[in-house]
C-alpha positions in Angstrom: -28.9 7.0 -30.6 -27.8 9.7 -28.3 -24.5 11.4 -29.1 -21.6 10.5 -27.0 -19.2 11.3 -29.4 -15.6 11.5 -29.1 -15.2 15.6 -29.3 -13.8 16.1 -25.4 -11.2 19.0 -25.2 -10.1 16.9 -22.4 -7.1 14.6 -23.4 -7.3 12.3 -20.4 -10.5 11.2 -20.3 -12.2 7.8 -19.5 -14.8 7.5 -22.0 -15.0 10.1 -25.5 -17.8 12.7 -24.1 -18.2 16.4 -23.7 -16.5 18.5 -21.0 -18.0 21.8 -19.0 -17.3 23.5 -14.9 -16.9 23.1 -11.2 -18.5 22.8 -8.0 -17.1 21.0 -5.2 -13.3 20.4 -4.1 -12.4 17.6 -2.1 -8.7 16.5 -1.5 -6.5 13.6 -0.3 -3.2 13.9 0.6 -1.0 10.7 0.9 -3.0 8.1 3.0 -4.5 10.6 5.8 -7.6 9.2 7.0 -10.6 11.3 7.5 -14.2 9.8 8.4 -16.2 9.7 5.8 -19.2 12.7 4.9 -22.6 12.5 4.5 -21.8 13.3 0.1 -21.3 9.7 -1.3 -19.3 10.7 -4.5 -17.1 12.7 -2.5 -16.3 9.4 0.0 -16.0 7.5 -3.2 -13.1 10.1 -4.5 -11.3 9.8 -1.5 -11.5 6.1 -0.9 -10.4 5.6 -5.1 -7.6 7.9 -4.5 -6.3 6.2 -1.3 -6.6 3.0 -2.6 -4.3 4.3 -5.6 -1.7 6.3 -3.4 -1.5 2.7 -1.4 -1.1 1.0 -4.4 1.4 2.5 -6.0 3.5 2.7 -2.7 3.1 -0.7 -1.4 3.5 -2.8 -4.8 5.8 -0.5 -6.8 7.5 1.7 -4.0 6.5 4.7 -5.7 5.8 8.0 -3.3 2.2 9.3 -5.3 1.5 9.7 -8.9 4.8 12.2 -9.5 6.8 9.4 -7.3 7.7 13.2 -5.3 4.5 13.1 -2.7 2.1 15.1 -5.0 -0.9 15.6 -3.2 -4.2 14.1 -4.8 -6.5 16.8 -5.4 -10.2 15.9 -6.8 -13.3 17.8 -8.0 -16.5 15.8 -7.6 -20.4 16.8 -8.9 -18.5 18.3 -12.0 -20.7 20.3 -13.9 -24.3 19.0 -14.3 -24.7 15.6 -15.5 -21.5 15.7 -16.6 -21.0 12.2 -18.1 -17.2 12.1 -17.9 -14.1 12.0 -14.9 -10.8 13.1 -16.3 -7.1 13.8 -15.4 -6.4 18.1 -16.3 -2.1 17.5 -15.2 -3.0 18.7 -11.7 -6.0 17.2 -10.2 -8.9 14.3 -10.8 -12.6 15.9 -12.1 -15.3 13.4 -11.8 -19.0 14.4 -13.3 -22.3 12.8 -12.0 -23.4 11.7 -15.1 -26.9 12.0 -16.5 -28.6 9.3 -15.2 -29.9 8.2 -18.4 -26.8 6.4 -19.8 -24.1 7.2 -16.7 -24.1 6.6 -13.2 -22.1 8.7 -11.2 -18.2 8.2 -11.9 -17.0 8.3 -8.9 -18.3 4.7 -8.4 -15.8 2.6 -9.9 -12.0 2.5 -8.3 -11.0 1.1 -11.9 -11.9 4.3 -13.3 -10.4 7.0 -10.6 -7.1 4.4 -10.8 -7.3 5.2 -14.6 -7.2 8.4 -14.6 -4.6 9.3 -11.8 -2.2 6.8 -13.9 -1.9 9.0 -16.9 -0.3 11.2 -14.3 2.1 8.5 -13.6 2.4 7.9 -17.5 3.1 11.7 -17.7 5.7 11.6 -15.3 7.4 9.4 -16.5 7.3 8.0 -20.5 4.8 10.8 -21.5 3.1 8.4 -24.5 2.0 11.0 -26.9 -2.0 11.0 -27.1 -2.5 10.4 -30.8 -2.5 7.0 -32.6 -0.7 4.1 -31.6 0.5 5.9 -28.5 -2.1 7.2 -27.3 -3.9 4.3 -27.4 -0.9 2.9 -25.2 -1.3 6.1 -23.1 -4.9 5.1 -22.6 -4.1 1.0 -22.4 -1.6 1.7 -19.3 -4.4 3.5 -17.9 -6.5 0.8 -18.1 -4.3 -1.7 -17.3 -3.2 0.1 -13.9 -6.9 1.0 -12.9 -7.7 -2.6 -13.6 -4.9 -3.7 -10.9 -5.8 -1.5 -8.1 -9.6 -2.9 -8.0 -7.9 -6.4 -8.1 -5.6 -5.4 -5.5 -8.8 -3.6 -3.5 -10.6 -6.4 -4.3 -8.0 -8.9 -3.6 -8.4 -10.9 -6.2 -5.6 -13.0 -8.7 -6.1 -12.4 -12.2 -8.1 -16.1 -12.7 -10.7 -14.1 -10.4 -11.0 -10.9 -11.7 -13.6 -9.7 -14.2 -11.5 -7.4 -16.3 -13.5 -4.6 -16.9 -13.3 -1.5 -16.5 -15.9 0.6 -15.1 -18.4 -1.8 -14.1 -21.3 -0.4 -12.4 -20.6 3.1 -14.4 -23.1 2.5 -17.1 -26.7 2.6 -15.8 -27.2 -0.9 -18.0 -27.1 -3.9 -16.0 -24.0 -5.9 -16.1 -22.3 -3.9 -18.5 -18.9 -1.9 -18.4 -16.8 0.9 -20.9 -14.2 -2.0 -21.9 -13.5 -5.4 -21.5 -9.9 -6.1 -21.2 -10.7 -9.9 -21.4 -12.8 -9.8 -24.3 -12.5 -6.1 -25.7 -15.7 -5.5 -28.1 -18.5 -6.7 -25.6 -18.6 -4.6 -22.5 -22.1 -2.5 -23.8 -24.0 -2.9 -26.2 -27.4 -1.0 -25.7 -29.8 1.7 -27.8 -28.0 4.6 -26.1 -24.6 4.0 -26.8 -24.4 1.3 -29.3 -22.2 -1.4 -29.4 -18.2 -1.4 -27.6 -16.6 -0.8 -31.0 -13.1 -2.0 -29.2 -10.8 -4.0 -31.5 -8.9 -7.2 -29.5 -6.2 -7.3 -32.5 -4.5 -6.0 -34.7 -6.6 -7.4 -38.0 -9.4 -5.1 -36.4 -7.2 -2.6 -35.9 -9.5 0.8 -36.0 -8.2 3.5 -38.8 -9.8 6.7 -37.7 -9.4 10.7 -37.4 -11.9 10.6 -34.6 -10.6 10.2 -30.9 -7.2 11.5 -32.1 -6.6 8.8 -33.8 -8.8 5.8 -31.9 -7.3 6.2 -28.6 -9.8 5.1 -26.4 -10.7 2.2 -29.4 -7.4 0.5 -30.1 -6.5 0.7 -26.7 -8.4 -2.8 -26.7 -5.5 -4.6 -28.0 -2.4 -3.4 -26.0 -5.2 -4.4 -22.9 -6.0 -7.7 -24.6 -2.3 -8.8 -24.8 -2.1 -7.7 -21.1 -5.0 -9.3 -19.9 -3.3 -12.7 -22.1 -0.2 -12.6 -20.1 -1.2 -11.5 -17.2 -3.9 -14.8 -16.9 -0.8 -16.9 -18.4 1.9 -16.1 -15.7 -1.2 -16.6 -12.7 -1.2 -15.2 -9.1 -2.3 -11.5 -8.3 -1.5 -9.3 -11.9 0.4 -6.8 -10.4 3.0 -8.7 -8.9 4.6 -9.5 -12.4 2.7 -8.8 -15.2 2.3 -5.4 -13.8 5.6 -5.1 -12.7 6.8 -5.8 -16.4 4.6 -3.1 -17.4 5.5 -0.7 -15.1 8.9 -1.2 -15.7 8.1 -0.4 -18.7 6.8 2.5 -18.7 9.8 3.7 -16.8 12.1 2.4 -19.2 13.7 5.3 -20.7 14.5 3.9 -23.7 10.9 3.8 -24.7 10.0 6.8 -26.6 7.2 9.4 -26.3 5.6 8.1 -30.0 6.1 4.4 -29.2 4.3 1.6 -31.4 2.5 -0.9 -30.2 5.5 -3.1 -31.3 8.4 -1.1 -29.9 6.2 -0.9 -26.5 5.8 -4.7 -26.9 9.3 -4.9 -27.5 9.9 -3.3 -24.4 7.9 -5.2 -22.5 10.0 -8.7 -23.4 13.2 -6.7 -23.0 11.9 -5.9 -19.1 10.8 -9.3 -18.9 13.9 -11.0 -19.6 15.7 -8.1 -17.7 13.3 -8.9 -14.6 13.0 -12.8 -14.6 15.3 -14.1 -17.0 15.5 -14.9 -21.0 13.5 -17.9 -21.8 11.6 -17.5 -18.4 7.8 -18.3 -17.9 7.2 -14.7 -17.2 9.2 -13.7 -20.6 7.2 -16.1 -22.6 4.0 -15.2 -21.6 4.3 -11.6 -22.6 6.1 -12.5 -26.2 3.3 -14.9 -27.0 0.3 -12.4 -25.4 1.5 -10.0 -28.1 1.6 -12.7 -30.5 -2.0 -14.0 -30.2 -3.1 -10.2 -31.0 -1.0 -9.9 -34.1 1.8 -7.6 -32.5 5.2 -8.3 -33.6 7.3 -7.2 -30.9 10.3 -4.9 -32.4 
């Protein structure tokens, strides 16, 4: 098996690979429209980075990744076969990948929605990126990038797929995670099998990925994915909103628990939509059915 191990001096990255240097700058700023070039990963960029800037404004009235107007800057054709896209604080990198597992990364909105969010999760909660937080830190990632290709795609949460990065890996019809059924998005001879837990009683004990960040995220996704399918309609209109509330809640701390950010998230339910509530039930009993006792 080829190493893609979990060694990145990158912190927010989407996948655990290797890092190195830059090429090509492209930027967006806000929603200006420009026609598109004649480089595809760069119209890709753009387009991901719009459709985020949109989303965050239209559904959560929220003015860029900051909520100040921050202009979103991106590098594309990242080193060479880079097999990464991360989030430095400032900008968005995204490599090419190398063609034998990875497809450019640029080509999944899920993925450039990822990684701009954990500037919105810096901004704002700052989950600490080791552990059970960080796993959080990378589970609000997912769970935002997941929304803006449903909301690109215009689709309720019955209708989406709930992966994220479908088309990224060069396998057919196989994705980095599965937020509906984390533990089967890959399995191939290059990178193995998605080690993901879906609960707690797989929860993942490891040094490696500072802690199984990118590995027990699969549980705070599954218990989103669980409410958000439970409550219906389009995902980000109240699951999401719960979660983004969350994550603005400033009485959620930087080394949150999966519990204490689950107990958040019933606290903002009830807040939102009222104790005993549909909306307020179906969070509670998500977090139940993946062995996380809300605190």
């Amino acid at each position: 098996m080829q190493p893609y191990g979990c060694e990145s001096r990158h912190r927010h990255s989407i996948f655990c690979i290797l890092p190195p240097h830059i090429l090509r700058e492209m930027a967006r700023r806000g929603s200006t429209a420009q026609a598109p070039v004649s480089d595809v990963a760069a119209n890709e960029a753009y387009d991901g980075l719009g459709h985020t800037f949109d989303f965050y404004l239209e559904i959560y009235q929220r003015n860029s990744i900051d909520d100040h107007g921050l202009p979103l800057n991106a590098y594309v054709h990242y080193g060479q076969g880079y097999d990464n896209a991360f989030w430095d604080g400032k900008e968005m990198i995204f490599g090419d990948g190398d063609g034998t597992a990875f497809n450019r990364f640029t080509i999944s909105v899920d993925v450039i929605g990822h990684e701009l969010t954990h500037g919105v999760t810096g901004s704002e909660v700052n989950l600490r990126y080791l552990g059970q937080s960080g796993a959080l830190n990378e589970s609000v990632s997912d769970v935002f990038g997941s929304l803006i290709k449903q909301y690109v795609l215009k689709q309720t949460a019955a209708q989406a797929d709930w992966l994220i990065g479908a088309g990224l890996l060069t396998f057919p019809n196989q994705a980095l995670r599965s937020m509906k059924a984390p533990g089967t998005a890959y399995d191939n001879d290059v990178l193995g099998k998605d080690p993901q837990p879906a609960d707690m009683s797989h929860y993942l004990n490891t040094a490696q990925d500072n802690g199984g960040v990118h590995l027990n995220s699969g549980i705070p996704n599954h218990a989103f994915y669980l409410a958000a399918t439970a409550i219906g309609g389009n995902a980000w209109e109240k699951a999401g909103q719960i979660w983004y509330d969350t994550i603005r809640d400033r009485s959620l701390k930087a080394t949150a628990s999966f519990a204490a950010f689950a107990g958040r998230t019933v606290a903002n339910a009830n807040r939102r939509y009222g104790s005993g509530s549909t909306e307020q039930k179906a969070v509670a009993d998500a977090w139940n059915q993946v062995g996380v006792k809300p605190s």
